[in-house]
C-alpha positions as CSV (number, residue, x, y, z in Angstrom):
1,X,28.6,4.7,39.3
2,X,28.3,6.6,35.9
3,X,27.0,9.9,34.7
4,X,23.7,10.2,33.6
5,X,22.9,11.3,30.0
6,X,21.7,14.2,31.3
7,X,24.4,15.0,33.3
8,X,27.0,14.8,30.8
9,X,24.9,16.6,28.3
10,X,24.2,19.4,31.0
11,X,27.9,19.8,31.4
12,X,29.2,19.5,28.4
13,X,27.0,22.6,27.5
14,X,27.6,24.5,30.3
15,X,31.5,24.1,29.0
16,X,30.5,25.2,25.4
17,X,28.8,28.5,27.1
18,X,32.1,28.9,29.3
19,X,34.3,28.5,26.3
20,X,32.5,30.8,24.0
21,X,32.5,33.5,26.9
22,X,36.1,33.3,26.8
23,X,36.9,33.4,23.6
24,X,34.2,36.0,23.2
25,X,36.3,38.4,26.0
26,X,39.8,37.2,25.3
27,X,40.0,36.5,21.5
28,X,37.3,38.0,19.2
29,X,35.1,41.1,19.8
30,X,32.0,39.5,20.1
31,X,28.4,40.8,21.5
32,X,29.6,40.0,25.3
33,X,32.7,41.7,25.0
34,X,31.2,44.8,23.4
35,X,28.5,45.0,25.5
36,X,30.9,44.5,28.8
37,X,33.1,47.2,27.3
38,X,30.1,50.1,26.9
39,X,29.4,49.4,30.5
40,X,32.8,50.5,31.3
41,X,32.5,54.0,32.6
42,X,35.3,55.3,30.9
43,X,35.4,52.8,27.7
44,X,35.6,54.5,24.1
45,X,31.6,53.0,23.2
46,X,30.6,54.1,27.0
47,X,31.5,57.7,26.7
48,X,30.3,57.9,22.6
49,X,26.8,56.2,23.7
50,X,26.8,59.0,26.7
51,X,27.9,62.3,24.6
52,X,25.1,61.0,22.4
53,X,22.7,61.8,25.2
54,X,24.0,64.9,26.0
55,X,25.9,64.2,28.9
56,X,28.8,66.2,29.8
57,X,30.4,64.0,33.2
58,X,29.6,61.6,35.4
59,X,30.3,62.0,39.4
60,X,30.0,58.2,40.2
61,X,27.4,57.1,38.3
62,X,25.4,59.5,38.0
63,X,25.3,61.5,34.4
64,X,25.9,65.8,34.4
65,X,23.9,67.0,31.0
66,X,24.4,70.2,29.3
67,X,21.2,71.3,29.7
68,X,21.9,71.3,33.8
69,X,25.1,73.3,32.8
70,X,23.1,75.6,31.3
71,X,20.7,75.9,33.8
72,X,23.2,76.0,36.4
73,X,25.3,78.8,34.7
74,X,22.0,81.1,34.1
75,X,21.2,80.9,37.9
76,X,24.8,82.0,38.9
77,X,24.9,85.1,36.5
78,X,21.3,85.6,37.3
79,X,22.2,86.3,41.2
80,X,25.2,88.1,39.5
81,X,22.5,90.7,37.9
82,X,23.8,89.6,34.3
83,X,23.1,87.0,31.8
84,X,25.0,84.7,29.4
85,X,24.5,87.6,26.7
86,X,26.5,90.2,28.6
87,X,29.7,87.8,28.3
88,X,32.0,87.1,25.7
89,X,32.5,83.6,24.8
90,X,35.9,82.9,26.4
91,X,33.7,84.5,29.8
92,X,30.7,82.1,28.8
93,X,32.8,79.1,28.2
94,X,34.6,79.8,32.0
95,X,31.1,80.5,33.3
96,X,29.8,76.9,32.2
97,X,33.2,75.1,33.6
98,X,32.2,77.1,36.6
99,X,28.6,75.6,36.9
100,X,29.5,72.0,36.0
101,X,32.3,72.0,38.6
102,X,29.5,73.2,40.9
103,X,26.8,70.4,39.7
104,X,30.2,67.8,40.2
105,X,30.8,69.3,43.9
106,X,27.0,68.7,44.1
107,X,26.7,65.1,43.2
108,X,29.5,64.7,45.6
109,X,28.2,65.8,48.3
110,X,24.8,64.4,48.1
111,X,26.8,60.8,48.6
112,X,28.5,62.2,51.4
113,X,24.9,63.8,53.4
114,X,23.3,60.7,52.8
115,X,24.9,59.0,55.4
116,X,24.0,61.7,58.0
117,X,20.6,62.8,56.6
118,X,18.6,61.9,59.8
119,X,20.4,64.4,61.3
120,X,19.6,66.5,58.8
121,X,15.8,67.3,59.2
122,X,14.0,69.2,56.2
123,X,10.5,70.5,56.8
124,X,7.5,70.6,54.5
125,X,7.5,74.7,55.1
126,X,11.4,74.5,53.8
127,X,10.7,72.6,50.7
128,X,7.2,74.6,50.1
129,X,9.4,77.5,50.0
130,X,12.1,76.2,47.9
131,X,9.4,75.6,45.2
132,X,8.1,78.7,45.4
133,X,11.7,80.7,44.9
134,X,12.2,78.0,41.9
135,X,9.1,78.7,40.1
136,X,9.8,82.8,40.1
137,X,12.5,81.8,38.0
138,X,10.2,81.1,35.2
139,X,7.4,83.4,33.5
140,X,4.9,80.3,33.1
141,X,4.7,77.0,35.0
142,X,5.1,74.8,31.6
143,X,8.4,76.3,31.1
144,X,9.4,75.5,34.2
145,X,8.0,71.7,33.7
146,X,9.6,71.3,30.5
147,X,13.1,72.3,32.4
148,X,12.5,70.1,35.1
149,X,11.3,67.1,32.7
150,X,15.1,67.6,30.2
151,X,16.6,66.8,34.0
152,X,14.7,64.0,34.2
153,X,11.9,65.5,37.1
154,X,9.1,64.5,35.7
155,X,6.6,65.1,38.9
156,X,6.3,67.5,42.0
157,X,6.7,64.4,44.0
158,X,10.2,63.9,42.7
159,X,10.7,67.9,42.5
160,X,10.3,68.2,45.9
161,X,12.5,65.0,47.0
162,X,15.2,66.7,44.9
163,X,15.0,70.1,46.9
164,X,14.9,68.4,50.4
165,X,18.3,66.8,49.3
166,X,19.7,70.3,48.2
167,X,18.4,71.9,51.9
168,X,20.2,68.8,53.7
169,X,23.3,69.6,51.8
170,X,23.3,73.0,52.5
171,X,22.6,72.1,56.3
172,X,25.3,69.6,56.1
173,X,27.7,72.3,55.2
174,X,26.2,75.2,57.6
175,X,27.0,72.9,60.5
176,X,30.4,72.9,59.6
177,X,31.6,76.0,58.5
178,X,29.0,77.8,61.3
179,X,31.7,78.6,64.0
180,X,34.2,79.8,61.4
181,X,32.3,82.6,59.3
182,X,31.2,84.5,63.2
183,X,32.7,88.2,62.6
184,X,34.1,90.3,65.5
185,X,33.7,94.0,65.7
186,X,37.1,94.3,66.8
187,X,37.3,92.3,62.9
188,X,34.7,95.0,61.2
189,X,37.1,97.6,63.0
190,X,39.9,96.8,61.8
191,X,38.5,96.0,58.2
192,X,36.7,99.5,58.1
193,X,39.8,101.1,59.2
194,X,41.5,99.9,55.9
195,X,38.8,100.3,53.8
196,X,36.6,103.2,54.6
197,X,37.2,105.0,51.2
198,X,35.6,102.4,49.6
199,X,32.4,102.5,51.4
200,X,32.0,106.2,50.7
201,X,29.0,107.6,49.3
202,X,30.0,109.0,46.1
203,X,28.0,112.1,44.8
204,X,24.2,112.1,44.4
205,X,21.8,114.3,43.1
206,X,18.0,114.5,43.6
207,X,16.3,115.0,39.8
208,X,12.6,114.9,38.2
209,X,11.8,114.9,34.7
210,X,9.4,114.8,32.0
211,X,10.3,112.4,29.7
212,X,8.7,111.7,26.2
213,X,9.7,108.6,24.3
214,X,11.1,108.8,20.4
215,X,11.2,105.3,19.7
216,X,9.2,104.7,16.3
217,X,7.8,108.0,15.8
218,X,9.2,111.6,14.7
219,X,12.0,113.1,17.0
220,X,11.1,116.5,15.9
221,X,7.5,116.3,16.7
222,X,8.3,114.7,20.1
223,X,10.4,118.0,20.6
224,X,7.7,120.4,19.7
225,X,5.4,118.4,22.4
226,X,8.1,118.7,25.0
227,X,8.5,122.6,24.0
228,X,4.7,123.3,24.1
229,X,4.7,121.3,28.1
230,X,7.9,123.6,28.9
231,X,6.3,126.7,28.1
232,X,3.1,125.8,30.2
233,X,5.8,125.2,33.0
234,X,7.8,128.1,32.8
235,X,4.6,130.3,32.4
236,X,3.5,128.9,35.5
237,X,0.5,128.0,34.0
238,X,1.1,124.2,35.0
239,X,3.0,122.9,37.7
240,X,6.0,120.4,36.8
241,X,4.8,117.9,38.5
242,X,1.2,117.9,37.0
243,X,2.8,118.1,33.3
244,X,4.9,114.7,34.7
245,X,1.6,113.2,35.7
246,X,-0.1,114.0,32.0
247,X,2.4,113.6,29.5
248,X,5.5,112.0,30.6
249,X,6.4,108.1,29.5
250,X,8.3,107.1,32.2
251,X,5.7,105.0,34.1
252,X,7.6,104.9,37.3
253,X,8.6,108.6,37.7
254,X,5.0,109.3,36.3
255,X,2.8,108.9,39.5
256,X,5.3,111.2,41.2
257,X,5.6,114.1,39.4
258,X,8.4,112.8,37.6
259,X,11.0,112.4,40.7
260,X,13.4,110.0,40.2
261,X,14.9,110.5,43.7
262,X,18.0,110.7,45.1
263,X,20.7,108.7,42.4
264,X,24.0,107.9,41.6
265,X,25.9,108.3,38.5
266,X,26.2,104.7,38.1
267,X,22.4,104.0,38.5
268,X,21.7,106.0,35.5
269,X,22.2,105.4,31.4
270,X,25.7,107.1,30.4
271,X,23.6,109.6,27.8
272,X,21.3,110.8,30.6
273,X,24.2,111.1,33.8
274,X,26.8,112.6,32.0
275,X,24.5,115.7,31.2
276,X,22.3,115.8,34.5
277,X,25.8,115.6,36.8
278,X,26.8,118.7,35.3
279,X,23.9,120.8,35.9
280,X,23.5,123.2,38.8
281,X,20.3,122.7,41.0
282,X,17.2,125.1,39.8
283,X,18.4,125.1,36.5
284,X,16.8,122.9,33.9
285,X,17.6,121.7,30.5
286,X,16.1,120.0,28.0
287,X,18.5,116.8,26.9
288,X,18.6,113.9,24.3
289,X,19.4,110.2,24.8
290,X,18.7,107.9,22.8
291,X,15.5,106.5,24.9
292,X,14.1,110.3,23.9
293,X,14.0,113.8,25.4
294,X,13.9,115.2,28.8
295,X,12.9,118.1,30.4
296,X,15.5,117.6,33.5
297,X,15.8,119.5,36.9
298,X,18.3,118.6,39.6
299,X,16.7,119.7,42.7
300,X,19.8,119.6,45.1
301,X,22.9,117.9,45.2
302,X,25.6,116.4,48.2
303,X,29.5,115.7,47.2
304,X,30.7,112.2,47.8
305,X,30.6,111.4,52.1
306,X,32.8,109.1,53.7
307,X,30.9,107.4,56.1
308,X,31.4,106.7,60.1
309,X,31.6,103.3,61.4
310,X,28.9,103.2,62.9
311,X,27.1,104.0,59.8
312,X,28.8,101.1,58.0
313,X,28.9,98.6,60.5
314,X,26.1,96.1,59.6
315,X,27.3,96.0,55.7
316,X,31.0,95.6,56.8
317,X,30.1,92.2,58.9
318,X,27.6,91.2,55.9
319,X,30.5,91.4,53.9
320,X,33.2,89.9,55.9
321,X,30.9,87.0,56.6
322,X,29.8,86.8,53.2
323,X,33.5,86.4,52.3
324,X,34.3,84.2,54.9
325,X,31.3,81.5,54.2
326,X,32.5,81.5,51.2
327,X,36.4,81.1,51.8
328,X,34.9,77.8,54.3
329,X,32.5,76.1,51.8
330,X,35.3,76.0,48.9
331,X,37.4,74.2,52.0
332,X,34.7,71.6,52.5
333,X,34.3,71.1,48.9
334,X,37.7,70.3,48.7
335,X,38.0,67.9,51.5
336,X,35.0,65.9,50.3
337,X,36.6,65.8,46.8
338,X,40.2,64.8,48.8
339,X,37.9,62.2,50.7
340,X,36.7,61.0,47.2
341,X,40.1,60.4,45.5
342,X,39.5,57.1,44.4
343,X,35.8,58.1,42.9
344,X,36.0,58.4,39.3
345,X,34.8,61.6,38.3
346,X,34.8,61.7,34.6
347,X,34.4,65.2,32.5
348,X,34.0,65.6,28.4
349,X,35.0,68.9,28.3
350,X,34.7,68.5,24.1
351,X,31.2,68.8,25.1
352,X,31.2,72.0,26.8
353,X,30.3,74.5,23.9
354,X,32.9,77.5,23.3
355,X,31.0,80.1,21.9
């Protein structure tokens, strides 16, 4: 029996199509070839066309953009109490490597919970409340949008999916690292026992002033104001307290009569400590910084204290537990990374800016 027209013609098209392909992967760089080779992860046209986007790694397939870096690196230094201006380059440069090996650890990890997230429960009131700490991280709720949207959230649906998978990961690493961060007292004891000098109070002093503000008017005049509320003080014809209350700039000392409590050296400017941890209680002075003048009094003063046990005991365990959680979450990072040796994780660090 023979072939059909058809037939034939069917597959002696079907061997054109075939031969082209081949010659198109194995001879000359044509369309197919170029199009297979960009969707090669780590192909020259794959990792151009993703640079080009902004992307700075992938952790499996999924893209790591420097705006997340960014973001990332902003909320570590922000629960540092600094920001990226307080660092040098070489410090901001670490600080980003820093946040994009976290954002790596995280795509990681969110393979591995997926597997176990029905046991990993995550309540409305959880994620309700992870929305709310995100959004006091922004002064209006358009910035906040606009962030969310250059990470590709673009609504509170998807927001809030994205927070329930951070809660199971950190549950999924809670329950393994729970038993290992517990802190004996027999721990704290032995810790404090090292270490007490360094949980001693060091010296405080309890101050009030009156402080007028120089900033874009005339020093002198500012001086002759502070001289005319000194007199009315020291003639007892005004209490220092109600001069605080009238004149003074500082609007949280203000309401109090000008008491700035009980403080440490370190808690005040350099230009304002330096002078007020000299002075001798009941003896005011009138001092510059560069905020302005003061009209300063220390009220009393206590030397540094070492402090009991006892007295220490709670922040001791914070710490060593703190330390601890810490020392046990880097360990499960690295066994989920161990566990992941054959994932490619792919990182253009010529994308990571230097300055």
């Amino acid at each position: 029996m023979r072939p059909s027209r058809k037939f034939t013609v069917r597959i002696f098209l079907y061997s054109a199509v075939l031969a082209y392909l081949a010659a198109d992967l194995l001879w000359f760089d044509g369309p197919v070839s170029q199009r297979v080779r960009r969707s090669m992860p780590g192909s020259t046209e794959s990792i151009q066309s993703a640079k080009n986007q902004g992307v700075v790694a992938r952790a499996f397939k999924y893209p790591i953009y420097l705006s997340q870096v960014e973001r990332a690196m902003q909320e570590r230094l922000w629960l540092e109490g600094k920001s990226a201006a307080d660092l040098t380059p070489e410090q901001r440069h670490d600080a980003r490597l820093a946040a994009l090996n976290d954002l790596i650890d995280h795509e990681l990890l969110r393979t591995k919970v997926q597997a176990n997230q029905n046991d990993l429960p995550v309540s409305d009131q959880e994620i309700d409340d992870a929305v709310r700490r995100l959004a006091s991280r922004f002064a209006t709720r358009e910035e906040m949008k606009a962030e969310l949207a250059a990470e590709g959230i673009d609504s509170e649906k998807e927001l809030r999916f994205r927070l329930a998978a951070r809660l199971q990961q950190v549950k999924y690493i809670e329950t393994r690292i729970a038993k290992d961060v517990a802190v004996s007292d027999d721990e704290a004891r032995e810790w404090f026992a090292v270490n007490a000098d360094k949980l001693a109070i060091p010296p405080r002093v309890h101050v009030r002033h009156v402080f007028l503000a120089t900033l874009g008017v005339d020093p002198q005049q500012v001086r002759k104001k502070l001289d005319a509320a000194v007199a009315r003080i020291t003639s007892g014809a005004q209490t220092f307290e109600a001069v605080a209350g009238e004149i003074s700039d500082d609007p949280r000392s203000k309401p109090v009569g000008g008491d700035l409590g009980w403080v440490t050296e370190d808690r005040l400017p350099a230009d304002f400590a330096t002078p007020v941890f000299r002075m001798q209680p009941g003896q005011p002075e009138i001092i510059r910084t560069k905020l302005g003048w003061h009209y300063v009094e220390v009220l009393e003063k206590r030397p540094r204290e070492l402090r009991s046990f006892d007295e220490a005991k709670d922040e001791v365990i914070a710490a060593l537990r703190s330390a601890k959680r810490a020392e046990r979450v880097n360990a499960q990072r690295q066994a989920i990374r161990n566990t992941q040796k054959n994932v490619a994780v792919h990182v253009y660090y010529d994308m990571i800016p230097t300055e």
